[in-house]
N, C-alpha and C positions, 0 to 999 in steps of 0.2 A: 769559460770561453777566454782564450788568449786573447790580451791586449796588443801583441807584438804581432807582426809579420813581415816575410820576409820579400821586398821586390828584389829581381834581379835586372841590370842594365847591363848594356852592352859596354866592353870596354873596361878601364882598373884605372888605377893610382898605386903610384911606390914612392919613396923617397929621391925617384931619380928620374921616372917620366907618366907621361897621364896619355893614358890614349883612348880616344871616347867617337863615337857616330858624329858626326859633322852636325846634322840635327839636330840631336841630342845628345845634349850637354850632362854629364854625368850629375847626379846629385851630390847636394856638400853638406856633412853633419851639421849639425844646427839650423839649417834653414828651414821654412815651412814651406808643405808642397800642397798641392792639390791636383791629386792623382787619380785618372779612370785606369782602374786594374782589371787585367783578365789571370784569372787561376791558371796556374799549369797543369795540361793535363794527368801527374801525377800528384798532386793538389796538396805539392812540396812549398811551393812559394808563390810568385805575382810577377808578371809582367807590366810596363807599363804598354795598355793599348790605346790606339789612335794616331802613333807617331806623336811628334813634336803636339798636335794638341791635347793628348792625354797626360802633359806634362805642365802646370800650372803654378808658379812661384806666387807663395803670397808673401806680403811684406804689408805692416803694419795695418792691416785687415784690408788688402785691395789686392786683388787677383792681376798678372802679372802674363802673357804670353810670353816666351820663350825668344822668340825674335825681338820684343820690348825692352828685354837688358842685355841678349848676345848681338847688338845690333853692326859686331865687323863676319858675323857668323850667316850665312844664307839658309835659311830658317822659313819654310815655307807655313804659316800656321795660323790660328784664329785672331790673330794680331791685337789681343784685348790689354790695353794698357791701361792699368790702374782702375777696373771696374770694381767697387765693393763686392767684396764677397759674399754678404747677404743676397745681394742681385744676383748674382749665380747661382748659392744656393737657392733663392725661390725660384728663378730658371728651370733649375734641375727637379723640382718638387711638383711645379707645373706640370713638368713633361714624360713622368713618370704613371 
């Protein structure tokens, strides 16, 4: 089983401009994400699904909305600033 996969997002980056969904904010190499993905139907790579709330920044284990640090961006989404991410993960384990 492959450790890697590949999401794909709307939008790019070049040396000369970045153009990305107003929602959502492209992801940046090095950061941690905490991402709900759906497979594409040729089950080539991963979208992210949910819009802007299937897109979760963690930063030094505390889970992060999207609107919580793009905050000059209009970002309609689960507005969770700074919740541990154990609390999400057992969330998510709950509800499973």
């Amino acid at each position: 089983m492959s450790s890697e996969i590949i999401v794909r997002q709307y939008g790019h980056t070049s040396d000369t401009e970045k153009i990305q969904v107003d929602d959502s904010p492209l992801m940046n190499v090095g950061e941690r994400y905490l991402l709900f993905l759906k497979r594409s139907d040729d089950k080539q790579f991963f979208y992210i699904s949910g819009g802007p709330d299937g897109q979760l920044v963690v930063k030094e284990s505390k889970v992060y909305s999207l609107s919580q640090l793009y905050k000059d961006d209009k970002i309609i989404d689960l507005k969770i600033d700074g919740e541990p991410i154990d609390n999400i993960t057992a969330k998510l384990k709950k509800e499973q």
